[in-house]
C-alpha positions as CSV (number, residue, x, y, z in Angstrom):
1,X,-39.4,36.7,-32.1
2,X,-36.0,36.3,-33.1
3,X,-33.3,38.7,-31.6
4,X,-30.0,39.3,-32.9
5,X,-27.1,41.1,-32.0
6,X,-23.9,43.3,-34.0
7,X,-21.5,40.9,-32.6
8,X,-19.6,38.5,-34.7
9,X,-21.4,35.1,-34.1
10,X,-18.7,31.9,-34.0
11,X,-18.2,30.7,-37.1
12,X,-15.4,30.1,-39.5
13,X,-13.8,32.8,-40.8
14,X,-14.9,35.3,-44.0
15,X,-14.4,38.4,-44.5
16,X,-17.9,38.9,-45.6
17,X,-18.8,37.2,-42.1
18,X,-17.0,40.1,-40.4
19,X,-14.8,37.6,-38.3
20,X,-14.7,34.3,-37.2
21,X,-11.9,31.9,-36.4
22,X,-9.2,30.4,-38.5
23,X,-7.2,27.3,-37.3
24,X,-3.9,25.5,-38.7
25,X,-2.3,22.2,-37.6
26,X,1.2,23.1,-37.4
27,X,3.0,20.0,-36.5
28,X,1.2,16.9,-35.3
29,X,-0.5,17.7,-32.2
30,X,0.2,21.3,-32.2
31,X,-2.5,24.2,-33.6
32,X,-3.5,27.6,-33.9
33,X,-6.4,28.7,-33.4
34,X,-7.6,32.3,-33.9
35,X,-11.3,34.5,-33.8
36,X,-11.4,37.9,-35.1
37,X,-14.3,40.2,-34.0
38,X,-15.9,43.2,-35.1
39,X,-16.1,46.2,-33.6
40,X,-19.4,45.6,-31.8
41,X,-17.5,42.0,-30.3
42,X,-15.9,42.6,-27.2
43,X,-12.6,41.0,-26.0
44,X,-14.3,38.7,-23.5
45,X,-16.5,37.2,-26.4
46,X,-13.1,37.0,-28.6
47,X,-11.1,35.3,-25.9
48,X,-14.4,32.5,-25.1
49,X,-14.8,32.0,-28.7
50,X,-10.9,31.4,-29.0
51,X,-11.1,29.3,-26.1
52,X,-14.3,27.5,-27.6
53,X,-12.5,27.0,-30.9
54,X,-9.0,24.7,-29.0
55,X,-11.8,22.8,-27.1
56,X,-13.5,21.7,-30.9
57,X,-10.1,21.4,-32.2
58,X,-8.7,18.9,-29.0
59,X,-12.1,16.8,-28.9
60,X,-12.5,16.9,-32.5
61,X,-9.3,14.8,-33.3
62,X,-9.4,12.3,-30.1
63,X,-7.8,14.5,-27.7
64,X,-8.2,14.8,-24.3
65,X,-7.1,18.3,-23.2
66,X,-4.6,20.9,-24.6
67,X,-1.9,23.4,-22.8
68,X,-1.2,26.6,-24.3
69,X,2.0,27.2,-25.8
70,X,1.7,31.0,-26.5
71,X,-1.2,33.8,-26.4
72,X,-2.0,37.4,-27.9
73,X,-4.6,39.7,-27.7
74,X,-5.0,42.3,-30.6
75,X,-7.1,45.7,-31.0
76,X,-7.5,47.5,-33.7
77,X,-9.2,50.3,-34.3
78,X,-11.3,51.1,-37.5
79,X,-13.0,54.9,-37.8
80,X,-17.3,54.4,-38.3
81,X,-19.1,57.2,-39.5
82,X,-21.9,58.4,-37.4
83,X,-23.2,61.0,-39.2
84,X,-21.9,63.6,-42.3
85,X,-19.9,65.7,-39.2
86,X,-19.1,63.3,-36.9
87,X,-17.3,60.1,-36.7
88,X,-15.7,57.9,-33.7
89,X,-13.5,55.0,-33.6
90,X,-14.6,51.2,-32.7
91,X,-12.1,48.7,-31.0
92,X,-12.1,45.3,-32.9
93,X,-10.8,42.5,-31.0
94,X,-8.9,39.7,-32.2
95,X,-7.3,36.6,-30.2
96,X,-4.4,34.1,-30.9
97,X,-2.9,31.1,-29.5
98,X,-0.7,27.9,-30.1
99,X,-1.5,25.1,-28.1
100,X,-0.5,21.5,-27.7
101,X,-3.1,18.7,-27.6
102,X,-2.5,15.8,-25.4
103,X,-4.0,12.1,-24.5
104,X,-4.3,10.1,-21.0
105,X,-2.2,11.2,-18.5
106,X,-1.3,14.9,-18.0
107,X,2.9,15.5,-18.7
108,X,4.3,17.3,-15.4
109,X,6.1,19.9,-17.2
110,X,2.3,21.6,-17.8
């Protein structure tokens, strides 16, 4: 039996997919990395899957470990109906960050 949850499952990004993160190189060493939920994703799951995105991102091209330049934590809200009479509003989650990647030795000034 296979079980399966609302939540938007780590993947890249499509807005059919409901979410996912996006990433960018912006200079040589230096990304952003980004995962947009859905409204049944809660912020914890944004901010891991953000998290889990850098880590790719730093192993992925020979890094060792990476220090965050700059964070942010979205919410939006987006109204769902319920029924004909009655509708309430889901939070959707979204995470951002720049980060530095670095090799060897850890620079003091992080």
């Amino acid at each position: 039996m296979l079980l399966t949850g609302c939540e938007t499952p780590y993947h890249k990004f499509s807005m059919l997919g409901g979410g996912g993160y996006q990433d960018k190189e912006l200079e040589p060493g230096v990304y952003k990395a980004s995962f947009m939920g859905n409204g049944y994703t809660s912020q914890e799951r944004v901010i891991i899957c953000t998290l889990y995105r850098c880590a790719e991102i730093t192993h992925e091209n020979g890094y060792d470990y990476f220090a965050f330049v700059t964070e942010r934590g979205n919410v939006s809200w987006n109204w769902v109906p319920v029924s004909a009479n009655l509708s309430y509003r889901i939070p959707n989650f979204s995470g951002e960050t720049i980060f530095r990647t670095f090799k060897g030795e850890k620079p003091t000034q992080y």
